[in-house]
Structures are given as C-alpha cells and as structure tokens.
C-alpha positions as CSV (number, residue, x, y, z in Angstrom):
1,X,-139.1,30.0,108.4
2,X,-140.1,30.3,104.6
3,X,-141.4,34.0,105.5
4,X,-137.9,34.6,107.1
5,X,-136.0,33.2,104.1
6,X,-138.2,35.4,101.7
7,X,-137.6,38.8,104.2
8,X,-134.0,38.1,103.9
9,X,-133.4,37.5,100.4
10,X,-135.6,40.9,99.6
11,X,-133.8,42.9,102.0
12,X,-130.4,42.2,100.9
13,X,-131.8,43.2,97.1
14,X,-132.9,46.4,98.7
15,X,-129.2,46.7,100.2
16,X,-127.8,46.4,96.6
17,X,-129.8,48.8,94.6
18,X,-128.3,51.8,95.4
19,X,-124.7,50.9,94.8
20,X,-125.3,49.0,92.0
21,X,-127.6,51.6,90.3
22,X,-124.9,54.2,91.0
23,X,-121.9,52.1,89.4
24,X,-124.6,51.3,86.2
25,X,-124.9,55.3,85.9
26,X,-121.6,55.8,86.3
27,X,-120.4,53.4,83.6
28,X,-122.8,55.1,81.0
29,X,-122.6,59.0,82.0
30,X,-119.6,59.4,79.9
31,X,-118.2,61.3,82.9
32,X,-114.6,60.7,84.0
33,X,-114.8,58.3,87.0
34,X,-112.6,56.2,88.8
35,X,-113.5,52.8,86.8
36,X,-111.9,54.6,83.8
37,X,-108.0,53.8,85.1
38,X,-109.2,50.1,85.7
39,X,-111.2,49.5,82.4
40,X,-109.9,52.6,80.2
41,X,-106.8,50.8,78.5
42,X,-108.8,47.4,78.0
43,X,-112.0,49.7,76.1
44,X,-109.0,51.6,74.1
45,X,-107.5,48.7,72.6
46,X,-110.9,47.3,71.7
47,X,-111.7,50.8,70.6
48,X,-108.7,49.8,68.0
49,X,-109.6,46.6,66.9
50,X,-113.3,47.6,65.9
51,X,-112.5,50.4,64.5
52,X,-114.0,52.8,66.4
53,X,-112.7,55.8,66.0
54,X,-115.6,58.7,66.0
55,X,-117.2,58.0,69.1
56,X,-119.9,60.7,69.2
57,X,-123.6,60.3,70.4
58,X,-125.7,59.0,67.8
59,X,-129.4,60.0,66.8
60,X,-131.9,57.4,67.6
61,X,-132.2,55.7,64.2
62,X,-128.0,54.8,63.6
63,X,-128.7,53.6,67.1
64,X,-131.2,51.2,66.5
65,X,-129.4,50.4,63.3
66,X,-126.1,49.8,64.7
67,X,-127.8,47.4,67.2
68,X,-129.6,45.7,64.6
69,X,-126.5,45.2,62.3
70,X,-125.0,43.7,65.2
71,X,-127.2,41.8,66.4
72,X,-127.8,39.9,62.5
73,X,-124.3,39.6,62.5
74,X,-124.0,37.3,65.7
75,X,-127.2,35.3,64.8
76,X,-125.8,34.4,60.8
77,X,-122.5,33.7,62.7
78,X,-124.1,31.4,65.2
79,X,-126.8,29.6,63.2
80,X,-123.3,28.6,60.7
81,X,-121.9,26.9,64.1
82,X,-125.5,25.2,65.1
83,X,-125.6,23.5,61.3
84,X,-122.1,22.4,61.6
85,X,-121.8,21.7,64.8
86,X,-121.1,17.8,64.6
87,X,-117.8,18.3,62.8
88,X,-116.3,21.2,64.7
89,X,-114.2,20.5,67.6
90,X,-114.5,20.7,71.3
91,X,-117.1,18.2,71.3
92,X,-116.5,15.1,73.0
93,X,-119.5,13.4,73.7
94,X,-120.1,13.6,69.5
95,X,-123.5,15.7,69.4
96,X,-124.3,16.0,66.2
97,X,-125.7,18.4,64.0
98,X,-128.5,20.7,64.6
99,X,-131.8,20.6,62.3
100,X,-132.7,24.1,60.4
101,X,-135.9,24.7,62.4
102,X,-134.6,24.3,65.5
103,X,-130.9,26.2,64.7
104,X,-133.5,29.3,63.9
105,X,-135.2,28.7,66.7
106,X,-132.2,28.2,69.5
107,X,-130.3,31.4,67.6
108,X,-133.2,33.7,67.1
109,X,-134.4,32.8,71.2
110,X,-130.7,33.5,72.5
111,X,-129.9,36.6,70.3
112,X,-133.4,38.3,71.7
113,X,-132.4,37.4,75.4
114,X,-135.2,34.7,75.5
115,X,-133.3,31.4,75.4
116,X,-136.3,29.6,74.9
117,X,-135.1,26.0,74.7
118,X,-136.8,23.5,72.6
119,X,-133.6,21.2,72.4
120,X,-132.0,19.6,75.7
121,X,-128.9,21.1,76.5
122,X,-126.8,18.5,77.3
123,X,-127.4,15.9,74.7
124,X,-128.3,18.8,72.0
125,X,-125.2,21.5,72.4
126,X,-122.2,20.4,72.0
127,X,-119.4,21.8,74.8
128,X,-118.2,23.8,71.6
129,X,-121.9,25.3,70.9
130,X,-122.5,26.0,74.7
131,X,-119.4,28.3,74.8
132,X,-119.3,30.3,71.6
133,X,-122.5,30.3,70.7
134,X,-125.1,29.9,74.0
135,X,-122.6,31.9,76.3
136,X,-121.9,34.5,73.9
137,X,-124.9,34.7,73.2
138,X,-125.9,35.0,76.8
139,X,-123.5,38.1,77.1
140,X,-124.2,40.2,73.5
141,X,-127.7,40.1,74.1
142,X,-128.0,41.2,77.4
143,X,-125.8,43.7,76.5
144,X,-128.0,45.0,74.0
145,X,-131.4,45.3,76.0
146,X,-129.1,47.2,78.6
147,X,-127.9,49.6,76.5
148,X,-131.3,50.4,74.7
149,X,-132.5,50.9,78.2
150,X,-129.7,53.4,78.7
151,X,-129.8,55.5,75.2
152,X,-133.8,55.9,76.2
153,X,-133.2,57.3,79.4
154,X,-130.6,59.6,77.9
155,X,-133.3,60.4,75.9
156,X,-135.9,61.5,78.2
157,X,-133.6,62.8,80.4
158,X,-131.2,65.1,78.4
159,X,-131.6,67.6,75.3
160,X,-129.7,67.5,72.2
161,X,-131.7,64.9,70.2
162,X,-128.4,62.4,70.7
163,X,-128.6,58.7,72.6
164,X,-124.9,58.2,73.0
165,X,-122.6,55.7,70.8
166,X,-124.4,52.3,71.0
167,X,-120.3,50.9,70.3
168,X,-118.9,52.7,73.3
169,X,-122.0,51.2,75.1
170,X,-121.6,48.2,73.8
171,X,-118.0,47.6,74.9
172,X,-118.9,48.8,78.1
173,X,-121.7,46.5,79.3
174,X,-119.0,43.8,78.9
175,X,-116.1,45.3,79.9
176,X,-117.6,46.7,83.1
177,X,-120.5,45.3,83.8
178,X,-120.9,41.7,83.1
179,X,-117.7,39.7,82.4
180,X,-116.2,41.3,86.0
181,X,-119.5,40.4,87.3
182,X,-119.5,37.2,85.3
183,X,-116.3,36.0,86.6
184,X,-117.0,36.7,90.2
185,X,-120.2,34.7,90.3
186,X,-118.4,31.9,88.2
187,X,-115.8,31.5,91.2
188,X,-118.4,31.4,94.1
189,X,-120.2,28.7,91.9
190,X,-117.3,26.8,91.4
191,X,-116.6,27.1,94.9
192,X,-120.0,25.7,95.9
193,X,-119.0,22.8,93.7
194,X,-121.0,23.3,90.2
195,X,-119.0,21.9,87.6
196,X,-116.6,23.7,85.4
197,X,-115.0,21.2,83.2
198,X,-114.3,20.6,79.5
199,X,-113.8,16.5,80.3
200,X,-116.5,14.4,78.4
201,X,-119.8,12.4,80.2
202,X,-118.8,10.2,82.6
203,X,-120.0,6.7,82.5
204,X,-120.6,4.8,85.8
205,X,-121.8,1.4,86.9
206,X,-124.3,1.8,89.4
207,X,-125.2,-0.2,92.4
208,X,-127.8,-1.8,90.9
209,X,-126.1,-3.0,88.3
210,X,-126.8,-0.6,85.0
211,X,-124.9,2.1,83.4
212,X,-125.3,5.3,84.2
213,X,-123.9,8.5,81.7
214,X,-123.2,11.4,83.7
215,X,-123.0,14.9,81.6
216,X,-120.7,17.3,82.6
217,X,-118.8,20.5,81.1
218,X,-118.1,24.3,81.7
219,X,-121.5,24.5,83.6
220,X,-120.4,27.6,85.8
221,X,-119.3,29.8,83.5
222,X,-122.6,29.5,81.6
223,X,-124.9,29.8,85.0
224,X,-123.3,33.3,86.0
225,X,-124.0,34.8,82.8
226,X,-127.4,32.7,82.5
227,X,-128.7,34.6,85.6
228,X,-126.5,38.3,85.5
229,X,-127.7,39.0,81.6
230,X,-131.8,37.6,83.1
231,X,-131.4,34.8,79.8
232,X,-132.2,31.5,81.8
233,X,-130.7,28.7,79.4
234,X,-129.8,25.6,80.9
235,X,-126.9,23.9,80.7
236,X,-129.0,20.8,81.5
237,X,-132.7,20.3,79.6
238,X,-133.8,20.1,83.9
239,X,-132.1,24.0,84.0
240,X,-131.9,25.1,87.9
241,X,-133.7,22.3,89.2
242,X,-130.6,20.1,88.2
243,X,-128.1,19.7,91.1
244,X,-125.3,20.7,88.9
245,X,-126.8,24.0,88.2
246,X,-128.1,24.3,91.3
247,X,-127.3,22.1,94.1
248,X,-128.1,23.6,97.2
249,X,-130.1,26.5,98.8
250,X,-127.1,29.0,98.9
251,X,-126.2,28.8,95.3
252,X,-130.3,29.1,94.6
253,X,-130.0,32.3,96.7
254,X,-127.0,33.5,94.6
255,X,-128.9,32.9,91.2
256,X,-131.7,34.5,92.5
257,X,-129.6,37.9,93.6
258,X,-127.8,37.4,90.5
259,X,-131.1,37.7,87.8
260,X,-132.5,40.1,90.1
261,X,-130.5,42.9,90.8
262,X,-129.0,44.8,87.3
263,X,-133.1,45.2,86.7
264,X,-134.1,45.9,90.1
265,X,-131.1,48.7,90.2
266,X,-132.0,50.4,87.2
267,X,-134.4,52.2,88.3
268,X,-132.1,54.1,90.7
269,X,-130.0,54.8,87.6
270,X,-132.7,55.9,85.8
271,X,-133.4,58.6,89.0
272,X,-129.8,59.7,88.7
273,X,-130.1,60.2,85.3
274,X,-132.9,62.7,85.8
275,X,-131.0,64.2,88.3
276,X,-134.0,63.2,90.6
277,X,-133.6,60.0,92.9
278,X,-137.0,60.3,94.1
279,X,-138.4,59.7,90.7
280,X,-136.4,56.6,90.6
281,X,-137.5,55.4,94.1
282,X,-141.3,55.7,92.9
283,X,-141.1,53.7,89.7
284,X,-139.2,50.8,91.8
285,X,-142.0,51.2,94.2
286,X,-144.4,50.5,91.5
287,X,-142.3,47.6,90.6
288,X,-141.8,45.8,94.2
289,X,-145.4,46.3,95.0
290,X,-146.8,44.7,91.8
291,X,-143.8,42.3,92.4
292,X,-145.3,41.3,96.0
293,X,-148.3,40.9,95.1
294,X,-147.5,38.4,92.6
295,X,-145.1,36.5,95.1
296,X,-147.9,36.3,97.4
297,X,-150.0,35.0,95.5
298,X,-147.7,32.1,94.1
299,X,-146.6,31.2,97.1
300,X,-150.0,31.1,99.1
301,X,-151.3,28.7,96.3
302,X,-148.4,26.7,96.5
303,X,-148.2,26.7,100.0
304,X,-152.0,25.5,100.1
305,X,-151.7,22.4,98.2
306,X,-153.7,21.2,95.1
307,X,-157.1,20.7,95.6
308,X,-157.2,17.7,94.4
309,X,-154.5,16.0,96.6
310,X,-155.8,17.3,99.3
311,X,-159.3,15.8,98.5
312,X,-157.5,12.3,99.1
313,X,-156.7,12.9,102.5
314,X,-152.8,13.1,101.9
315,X,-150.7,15.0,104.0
316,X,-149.6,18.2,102.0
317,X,-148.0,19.8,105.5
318,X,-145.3,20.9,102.8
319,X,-147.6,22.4,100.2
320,X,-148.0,21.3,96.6
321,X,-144.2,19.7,96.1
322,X,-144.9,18.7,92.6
323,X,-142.3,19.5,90.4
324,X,-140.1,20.8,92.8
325,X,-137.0,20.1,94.7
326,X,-136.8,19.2,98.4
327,X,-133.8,21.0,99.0
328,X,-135.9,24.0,98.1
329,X,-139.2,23.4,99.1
330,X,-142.0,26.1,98.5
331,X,-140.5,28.9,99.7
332,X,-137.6,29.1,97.7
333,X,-139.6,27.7,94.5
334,X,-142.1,30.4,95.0
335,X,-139.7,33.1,95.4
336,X,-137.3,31.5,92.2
337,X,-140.2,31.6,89.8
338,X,-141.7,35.2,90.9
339,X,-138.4,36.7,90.2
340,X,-137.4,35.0,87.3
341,X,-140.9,35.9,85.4
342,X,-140.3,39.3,86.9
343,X,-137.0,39.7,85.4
344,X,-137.9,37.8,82.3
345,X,-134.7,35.5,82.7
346,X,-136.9,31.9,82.5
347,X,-134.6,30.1,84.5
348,X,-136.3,27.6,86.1
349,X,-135.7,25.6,89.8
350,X,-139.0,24.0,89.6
351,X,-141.6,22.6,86.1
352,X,-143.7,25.5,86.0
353,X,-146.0,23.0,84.4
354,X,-147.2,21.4,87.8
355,X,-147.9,24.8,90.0
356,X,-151.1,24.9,91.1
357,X,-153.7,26.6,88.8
358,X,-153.4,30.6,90.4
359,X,-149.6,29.2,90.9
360,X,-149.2,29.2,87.3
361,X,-151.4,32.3,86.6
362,X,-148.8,34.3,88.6
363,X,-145.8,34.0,86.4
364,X,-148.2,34.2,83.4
365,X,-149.2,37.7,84.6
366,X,-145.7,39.1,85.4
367,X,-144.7,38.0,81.3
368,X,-148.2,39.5,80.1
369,X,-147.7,43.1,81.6
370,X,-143.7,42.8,81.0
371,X,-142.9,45.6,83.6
372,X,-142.5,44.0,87.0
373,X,-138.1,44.5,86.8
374,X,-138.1,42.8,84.0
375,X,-135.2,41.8,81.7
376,X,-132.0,43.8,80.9
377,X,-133.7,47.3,80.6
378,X,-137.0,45.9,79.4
379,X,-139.5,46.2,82.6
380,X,-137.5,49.8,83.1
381,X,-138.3,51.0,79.3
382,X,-142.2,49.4,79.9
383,X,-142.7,50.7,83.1
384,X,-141.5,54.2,82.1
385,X,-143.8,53.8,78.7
386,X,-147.1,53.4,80.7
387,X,-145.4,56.4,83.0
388,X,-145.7,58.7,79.8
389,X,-149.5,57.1,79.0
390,X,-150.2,57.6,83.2
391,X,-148.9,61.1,82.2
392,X,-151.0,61.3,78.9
393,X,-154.2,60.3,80.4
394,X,-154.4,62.5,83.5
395,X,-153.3,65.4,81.3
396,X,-156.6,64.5,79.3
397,X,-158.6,64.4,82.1
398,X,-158.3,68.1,83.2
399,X,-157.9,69.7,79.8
400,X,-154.0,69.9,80.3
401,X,-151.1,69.2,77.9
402,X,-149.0,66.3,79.6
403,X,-145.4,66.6,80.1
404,X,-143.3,64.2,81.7
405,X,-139.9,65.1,82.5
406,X,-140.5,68.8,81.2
407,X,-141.0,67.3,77.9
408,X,-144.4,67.7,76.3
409,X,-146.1,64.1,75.5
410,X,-147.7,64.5,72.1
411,X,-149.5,62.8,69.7
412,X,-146.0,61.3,67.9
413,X,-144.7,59.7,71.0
414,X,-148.5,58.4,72.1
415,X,-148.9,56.7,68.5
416,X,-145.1,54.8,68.8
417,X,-146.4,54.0,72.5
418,X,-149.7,52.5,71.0
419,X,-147.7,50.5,68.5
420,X,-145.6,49.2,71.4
421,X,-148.4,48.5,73.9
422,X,-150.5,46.6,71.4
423,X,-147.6,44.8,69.7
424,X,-147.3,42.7,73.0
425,X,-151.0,41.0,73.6
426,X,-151.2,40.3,69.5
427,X,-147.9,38.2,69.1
428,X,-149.8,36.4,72.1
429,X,-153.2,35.9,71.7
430,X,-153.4,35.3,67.7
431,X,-150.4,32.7,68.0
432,X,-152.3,30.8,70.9
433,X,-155.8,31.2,68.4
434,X,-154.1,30.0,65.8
435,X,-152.4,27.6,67.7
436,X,-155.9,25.5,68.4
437,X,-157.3,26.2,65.5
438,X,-154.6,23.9,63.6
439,X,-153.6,20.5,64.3
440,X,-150.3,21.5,64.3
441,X,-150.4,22.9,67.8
442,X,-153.2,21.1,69.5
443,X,-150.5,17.7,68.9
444,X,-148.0,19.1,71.2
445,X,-150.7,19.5,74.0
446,X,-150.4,16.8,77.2
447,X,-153.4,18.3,78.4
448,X,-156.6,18.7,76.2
449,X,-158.6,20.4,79.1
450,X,-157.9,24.2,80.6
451,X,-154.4,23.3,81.1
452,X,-153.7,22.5,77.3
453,X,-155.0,26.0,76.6
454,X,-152.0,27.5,80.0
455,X,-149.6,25.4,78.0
456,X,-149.8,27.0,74.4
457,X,-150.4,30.5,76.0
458,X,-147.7,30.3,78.3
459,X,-145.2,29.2,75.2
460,X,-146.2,32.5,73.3
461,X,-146.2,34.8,76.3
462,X,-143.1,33.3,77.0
463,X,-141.6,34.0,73.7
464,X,-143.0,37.4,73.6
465,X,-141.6,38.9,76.6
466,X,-138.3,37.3,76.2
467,X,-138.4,35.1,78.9
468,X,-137.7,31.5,77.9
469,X,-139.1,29.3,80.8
470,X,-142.2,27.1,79.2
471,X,-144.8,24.6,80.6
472,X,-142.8,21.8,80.0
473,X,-145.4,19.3,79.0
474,X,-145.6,21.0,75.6
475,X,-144.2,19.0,72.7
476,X,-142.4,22.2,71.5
477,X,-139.6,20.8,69.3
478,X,-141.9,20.9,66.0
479,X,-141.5,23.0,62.5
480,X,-144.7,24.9,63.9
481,X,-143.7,25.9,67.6
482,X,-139.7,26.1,66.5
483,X,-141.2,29.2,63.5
484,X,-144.1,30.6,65.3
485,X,-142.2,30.9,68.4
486,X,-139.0,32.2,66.7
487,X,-141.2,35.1,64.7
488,X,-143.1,36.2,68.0
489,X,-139.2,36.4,69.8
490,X,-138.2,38.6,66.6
491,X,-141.2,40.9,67.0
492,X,-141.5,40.9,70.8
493,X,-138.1,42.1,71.2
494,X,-137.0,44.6,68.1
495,X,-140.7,46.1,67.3
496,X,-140.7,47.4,70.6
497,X,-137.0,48.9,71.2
498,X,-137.4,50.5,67.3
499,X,-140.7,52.4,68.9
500,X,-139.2,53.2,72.3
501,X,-135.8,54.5,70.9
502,X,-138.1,56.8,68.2
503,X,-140.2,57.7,71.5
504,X,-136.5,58.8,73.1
505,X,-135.3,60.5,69.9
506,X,-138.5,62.3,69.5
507,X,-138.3,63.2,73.4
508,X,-134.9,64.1,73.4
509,X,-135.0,66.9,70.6
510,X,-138.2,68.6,72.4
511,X,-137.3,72.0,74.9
512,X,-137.8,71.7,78.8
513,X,-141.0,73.5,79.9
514,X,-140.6,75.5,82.6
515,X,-142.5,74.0,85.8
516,X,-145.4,76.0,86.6
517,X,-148.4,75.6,89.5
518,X,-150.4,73.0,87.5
519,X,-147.3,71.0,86.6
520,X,-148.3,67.3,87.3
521,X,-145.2,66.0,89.7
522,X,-144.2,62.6,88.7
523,X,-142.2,61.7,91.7
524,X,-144.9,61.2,94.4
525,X,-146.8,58.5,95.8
526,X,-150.0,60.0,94.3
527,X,-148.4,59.0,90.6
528,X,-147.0,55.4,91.9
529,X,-150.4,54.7,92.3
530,X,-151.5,56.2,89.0
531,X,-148.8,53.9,87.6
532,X,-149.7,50.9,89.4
533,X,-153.3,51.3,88.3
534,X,-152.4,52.1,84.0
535,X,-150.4,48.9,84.1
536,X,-153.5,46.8,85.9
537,X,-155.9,48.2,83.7
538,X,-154.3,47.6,80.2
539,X,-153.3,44.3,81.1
540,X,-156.6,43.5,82.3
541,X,-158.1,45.1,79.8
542,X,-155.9,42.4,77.2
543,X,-155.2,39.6,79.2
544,X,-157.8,38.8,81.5
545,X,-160.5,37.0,79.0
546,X,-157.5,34.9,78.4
547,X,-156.5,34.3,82.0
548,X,-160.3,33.3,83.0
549,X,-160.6,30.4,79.8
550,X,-157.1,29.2,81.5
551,X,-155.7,29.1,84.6
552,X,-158.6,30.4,86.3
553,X,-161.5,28.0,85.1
554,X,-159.1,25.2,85.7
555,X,-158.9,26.6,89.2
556,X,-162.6,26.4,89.5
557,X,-163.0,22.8,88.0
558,X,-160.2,21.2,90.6
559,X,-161.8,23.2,93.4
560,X,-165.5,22.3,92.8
561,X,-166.4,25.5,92.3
C-alpha cells in the first residue's frame, strides 16, 4: 500500500508536466495566445499604475537590477510592518512587536523564497503580518526566482543579447500563474475544512478541566501560496504536521502536487523554449532519477526503524514513527520530505529532526546539490549550469570547443559558473566551522554528539539553498543564527542569479554554430548520464567529508558498526 500511494502520486506529476509546462511557456513567449483576452485587460491596467510604459527586452544587468530594486523595496517595506507590528491593526490576539534580529531574519528568509522560521507563527505574526507581509511575501518572491529562471532560458535559447522585461514578467507570474492558481487551491483547502478566518484564538474549557487557546486565522490562503511559490512557512510553528494546515491524507497529497509541479514542469518549458522537447525530457530525467534515488533511500531507512528501538525488542511493524503523524505514516512522510527538499519549499509534515540517521542525510543531500526540481526556477537554472560544465568537460576531454545549444561555452561563462558552483558549499561549510568553533552556536545544540554537528549543518544548508525546513531541536532564535543565517540566505540566493543571468547575457549575444559531425548532442540518454554523474561528482567532491562526520558516523554508532 505505501508503494501504491507513492506510484500514484508520481504518476499523476508525470500527467501534469506537459500541460503545465506548456501554459508556463506560453505565459512568457510574448506570443499572442488565448490567455491574453482573459488576463490582457487586468496586466493593462497594472501596466498603468506602475508605470510601465516601454516594455522592451532588457539586457541582463537592468534585469538583475530591476529585480534587485524590487526586491529591497518589499523587504524595507516589510521589516517597517515587523517593527511595528503590535500597534497596527488586524491583530486580535495582540502579538506584539517583532525584535530587530529576528525582523531581519523573518524578512530577508521570505524575500529570498527561504521562509526559514525562527519565530512561531501563530503566537509571533500577527493576522496583519501573516497577510501583507508573509503571504506577500510568499507571492513576490516566488515570482522572482521564476522569472530569472525564464530570462536565462531566453538567454540560452534565443539571440539578440535581450532577457525580456523583468516588469512584464513580473506582472505575469502573478496575474497568470499563481494567484489563479492560488485561489483554486485555497478553495479545495477550504473545502477540506482548513481554516480561513480572520476571528481571534478561541478559548475552550476542556474535559479535563483546563483552558485550552485555540489559534486560528486566514490559514488557507497562506497554505496555497506556501506550497505553489515552493516557500514552506507555516502558519503554525508545527507547519504541515498541524491538523489545520494539514489534516488529512488528501490535502497532504494536494500540497505535495502543489510544491511539486511549477519546478517539475519547467523543464518541459525549458524544451519548448529551445524548440527541442527532447532536450527538456532528458534534463527532467536527470532530475526524477536523482529524485528516486533519494526517496528510496528515505523511505527504506524510515521504513526500517531506528536501530536503537529496535534493539529493545519493540514492535516497529510501522517503521520509525518518531516525529511523524499517524494519519500519514511513513509513506507519505517519506514522500513529503523528498519533495519538499527537492523543491526547496521546507514545508514540513513531519520534525526532520527525528528521521533516522541516512533518513536525515537524504534531504540534506537534495539542499547540498540544489538541482533535484528544486525551487521556483532554481534546480532548472542549477541543473542546466552543471549541463554547460557536463558540456565544458567532455569538450576538454577530446580536444573540442564545447557548445551547448550552438553557443560556444568559453572561458567567461565557465569563470561566472565557478563563482556560482563554489558560492554554494562555502556559505555552508565555513558557517557550520564557525558555528562550533564559537560558543555562540554550539548553545543552540540539543545534541552535543554527530547529531549536534546534522543540526548546525542542516540550518546553513538550509538557508543556502532557500529552503527553510530546519532540525528543529536547534535553539535558532539567537543574534548569531538570526545574522549568520540571514547573510548566507542573501548570498545563497542573489550571488547566484547575478552569475547565471551574466552567464545568459553573455550566451545570448554569442552566434549559433552551425551543427557539424562532431557536434556533442545534448538531448540523449548518453548526456543524462553525463549530467547525472557532474552533479554526483561535485557534490561529492564538496559535501561528502561533511556528510561522513554527520549523519553517516551517527549511523554507524546507533548501528554498532
């Protein structure tokens, strides 16, 4: 049955990709389509209001600018809100204000799609903050990973030297992508009874005998954009383990379809872009399979049982159900936190904290290599960067210049692909050094052993690849872990879109070379494998050391090994 439940939910992905990797391409082609009568007036009128009147493509440097502009803008706007939150309105259960560490923190982590959470969202959000500030957050940032995603494949796919307008791409991931999307999902949740309210905590006498609070709010709304943009706030400090988030199996199904597919569909998008499908089909290859082996192992672990249980003669028929919900059991779990390390969305239906040693060293592999769907655009932009170095290497190896895409891969795009490669494992591993080498760090640890070491690395791989879920037992809301945290979120996210976009600019200005007989074909099973095996190798190459001092020695210790 937990097989069958897995089969099912992957097969109706695979059902979606297509038409939902066509409808993304045909939002962002700039073609005329039949969406433009539905959305066309709305865009026009908000066209008006921003002023947008010049609407032509933009090199890759005003893009990345206008992206950054807006992006500061939101945060400065927000972080005002999160300081003065106790006296604005709309808040009835009277949260006060936020602190300056942890406004920097919660603004910074929601602005880079991360919504790392080091406050608990019911008693540290007012209703007031959770809409205009954590919801819109939700939406503007995803919005902005998707259409960096889409000005780089414009870029590798078309001449001209031009990425498109990021403000008519802007408007457009909202207007036609996520708040239809947004609002659909909201109404099957609603239906499934999650809350959508704005009516304060409810207080209730229990049976025996005590006072129970009960917080509510406009929990819905925030859980369809939570899982569509892959940003994985809670509402609730429990996230999708809590039963309003997530109260039965269907609605864990729904979340899981609704993280999933945007990143699992890009691909297809990207292949229609470059006016070959095939290509797209072989770089979501690459993707599922690294995806399934990752899911396999998680699940097998958990499915096993922990060691030490075991050694006590308990039944553990179920598998290890620490930390987890019955009404999901290990299946579900197992499937929840593959996909939501895969797409970098760090919404949680189980405490990542208590998975079994190689249960835990699964999602902490999928964040480390940060190409396995990933985020809005972000495992589609990584994937297709070690695609260029799979490119660049085999070219090396028989004396040939690479090309990729008919564009000649020289040494300008390798160095900005260096920059972007290595920027990921140092924001990790010098944070989780520095970490235990102060005092600072080592406090927050509930585990001095291997574990201590999974929980600090898993906060700053976490942070890095913008994907928010955390081993809870960390003591994260500190000055250190609010700062560090915030400055590895800044430079995991905008360090690595300024490099790619230059990568696509530089690509996109370069003449097609005509194919010839020892033209390297990148849409064939040969190169999925080539791209399978880059990825493995770098991220071993980084991460592995790492992985063996953590979850892997730990693994060995609990099993007498």
């Amino acid at each position: 049955m937990d097989i069958l439940q897995i089969c099912i939910v992957i097969a109706v992905l695979l059902l979606l990709v297509k038409p939902v990797g066509s409808y993304i391409y045909h939002v962002f082609s700039n073609e005329a389509n039949r969406t433009d009568k539905i959305f066309g007036p709305m865009e026009n009128i908000l066209f008006k209001i921003i002023g947008l009147k010049n609407r032509s493509s933009m090199s890759w440097k005003k893009y990345a600018l206008s992206m950054l502009a807006t992006n500061i803008i939101l945060v400065a706007l927000s972080y005002l809100v999160l300081r003065l939150m106790g006296g604005l309105p709309v808040n009835p259960s009277n949260v006060g204000n936020m602190d300056a560490s942890l406004s920097f923190n919660t603004v910074i982590s929601f602005m880079t799609n991360t919504n790392l959470q080091h406050y608990s969202g019911e008693s540290g959000m007012s209703y007031l903050g959770q809409m205009i500030v954590i919801t819109m957050m939700m939406f503007t940032s995803a919005a902005s990973g998707l259409v960096v995603a889409i000005a780089f494949i414009r870029g590798i796919t078309r001449r001209g030297g031009g990425l498109g307008n990021f403000f008519e791409d802007f408007v457009k991931a909202h207007t036609r992508i996520y708040l239809p999307l947004a609002l659909i999902v909201t109404l099957v949740l609603v239906g499934l009874q999650v809350p959508q309210t704005l009516e304060p905590t409810v207080t209730v006498n229990t049976i025996g005998g005590t006072v129970q609070h009960i917080a509510m709010g406009p929990v819905a709304s925030l859980e369809s954009i939570k899982h569509l943009g892959t940003n994985g706030g809670g509402f609730f400090g429990a996230n999708s383990s809590h039963p309003f988030e997530n109260p039965r199996p269907l609605t864990n199904v729904i979340e899981i379809l609704s993280m999933w597919t945007i990143s699992a569909a890009l691909p297809y998008t990207f292949g229609r872009f470059a006016k070959n499908r095939k290509q797209g089909w072989i770089i979501f290859s690459a993707m599922m399979f690294l995806f399934l082996a990752f899911l396999c192992l998680t699940y097998v672990s958990e499915k096993s049982g922990n060691p030490l249980i075991n050694q006590l003669g308990i039944d553990s028929s179920q598998g290890s159900m620490e930390g987890k919900e019955v009404r999901f059991g290990v299946a579900q779990s197992a499937l929840f936190t593959t996909v939501t390390t895969a797409a970098t969305t760090g919404s949680v239906n189980n405490m990542h904290d208590t998975l079994t040693p190689l249960g835990g060293l699964a999602p902490l592999a999928e964040m480390m290599l940060n190409v396995v769907f990933g985020g809005k655009g972000v495992g589609l932009v990584n994937m297709l960067m070690y695609a260029i170095l799979g490119v660049f290497i085999c070219g090396l190896m028989v004396g040939r210049t690479p090309e990729f895409l008919g564009r000649k891969i020289e040494s300008r795009e390798m160095k900005l692909i260096a920059i972007a490669i290595l920027m990921h494992p140092l924001i990790i591993l010098a944070p989780t050094a520095i970490s235990f080498m102060t005092h600072l760090g080592t406090d927050a640890l509930s585990n001095p052993g291997y574990h201590g070491l999974s929980q600090s690395l898993y906060e700053f791989t976490s942070s890095a690849a913008n994907n928010g879920s955390g081993f809870e037992g960390l003591g994260d809301n500190t000055m250190f872990w609010n700062v560090s945290t915030g400055l590895v979120m800044l430079l995991g996210r905008y360090v690595s879109i300024i490099a790619l976009l230059a990568v696509a600019g530089s690509l996109s200005r370069k003449k097609t070379v005509p194919e010839t007989i020892g033209t390297f074909h990148t849409d064939t099973k040969l190169f999925a494998g080539i791209l399978v095996g880059t990825v493995l190798l770098i991220g071993a190459l980084t991460f592995l050391p790492v992985l063996v001092l953590g979850p892997v020695a730990e693994f060995l210790k609990i099993s007498g090994i």
